[in-house]
C-alpha positions, 0 to 999 in steps of 0.5 A: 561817449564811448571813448570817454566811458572807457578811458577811466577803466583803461586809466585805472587799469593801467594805475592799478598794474602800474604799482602792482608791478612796483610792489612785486619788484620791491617784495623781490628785492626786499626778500633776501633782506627780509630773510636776513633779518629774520636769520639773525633775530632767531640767532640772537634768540638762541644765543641769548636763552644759552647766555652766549654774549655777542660782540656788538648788535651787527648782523656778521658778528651775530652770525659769526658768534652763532656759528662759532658757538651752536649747531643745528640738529634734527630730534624727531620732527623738531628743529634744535640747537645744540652747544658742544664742547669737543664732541660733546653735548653740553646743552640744547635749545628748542622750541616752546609755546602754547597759548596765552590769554590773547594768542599764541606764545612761541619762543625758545627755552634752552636745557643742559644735556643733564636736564639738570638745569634750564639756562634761559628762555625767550619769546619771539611772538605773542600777542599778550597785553603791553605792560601786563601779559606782555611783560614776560618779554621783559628782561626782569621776568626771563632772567628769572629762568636763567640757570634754573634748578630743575632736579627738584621738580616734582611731577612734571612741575618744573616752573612753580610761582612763588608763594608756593613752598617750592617756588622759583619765580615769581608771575607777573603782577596784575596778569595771572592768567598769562603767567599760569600759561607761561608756566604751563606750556613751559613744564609741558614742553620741557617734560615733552623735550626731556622724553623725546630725548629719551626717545632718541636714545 
């Protein structure tokens, strides 16, 4: 009786270690991989808000146009990338986001060294509703923030939505609540990126 009051316990023990130890092997042996993968959606991420086209979609050459192209910097606290020629500074890419009407919105946003202009802007997570809110992944809204003027800003108002006499983009039909988040964390950390330049200085 006891024998076969224990054996399932033994057996599923055994079952439960058994693939307890197949999936840390395979999260072992995924990691690097994984890591990888990641590495290179950032680059593409960078590469695009500054408009660097790559050669193709393969890693490598991802990797080599990034390299080629971007270094990494530290401003305060903050990860940034920067393109140079020569010497000098010609643009920089940080970090941006704030809080969306389902979640969190992080991405990158990219700014010339004048502030004169923001080249482009990416998202790489969100949580907004797909064919709503989740359009501002979609190419037709972020391409609208490509080379955007930003010398006429008034009061930290960077990004305005048309119809306003001094828009520049136009929100998405039908999620107006994500599209003022977009544009407020935007003008936040544009304003909040120019002063710690300044800050640097």
């Amino acid at each position: 009786m006891k024998k076969s009051f224990s054996f399932p316990i033994i057996f599923m023990i055994i079952i439960t270690a058994f693939f307890t130890f197949i999936l840390a092997f395979l999260n072992y042996k995924t990691t690097d991989v994984i890591a990888y993968n990641q590495e290179t959606d950032l680059r593409k991420t960078i590469l695009y808000v500054f408009n660097i086209e790559t050669p193709s979609d393969d890693p490598k050459a991802i990797e080599e146009t990034f390299n080629q192209y971007i270094e990494e910097e530290k401003i305060g606290e903050k990860t940034i990338y920067v393109v140079k020629e020569g010497e000098n500074i010609i643009a920089y890419a940080f970090p941006i986001g704030g809080t969306g009407l389902w979640g969190t919105v992080e991405g990158y946003a990219a700014i010339s060294a004048d502030n004169s202009e923001l080249l482009g802007i990416d998202f790489v997570s969100h949580s907004e509703t797909p064919g709503l809110g989740g359009r501002i992944s979609e190419e037709p809204f972020k391409e609208q923030f490509r080379n955007l003027d930003l010398t006429n800003a008034k009061g930290g108002e960077y990004i305005v939505y048309r119809p306003a006499p001094d828009g520049n983009v136009d929100s998405i039909a039908g999620a107006t609540l994500t599209s003022k988040s977009v544009s407020n964390f935007l003008n936040k950390n544009i304003e909040d990126f120019i002063n710690l330049r300044k800050g640097e200085n």
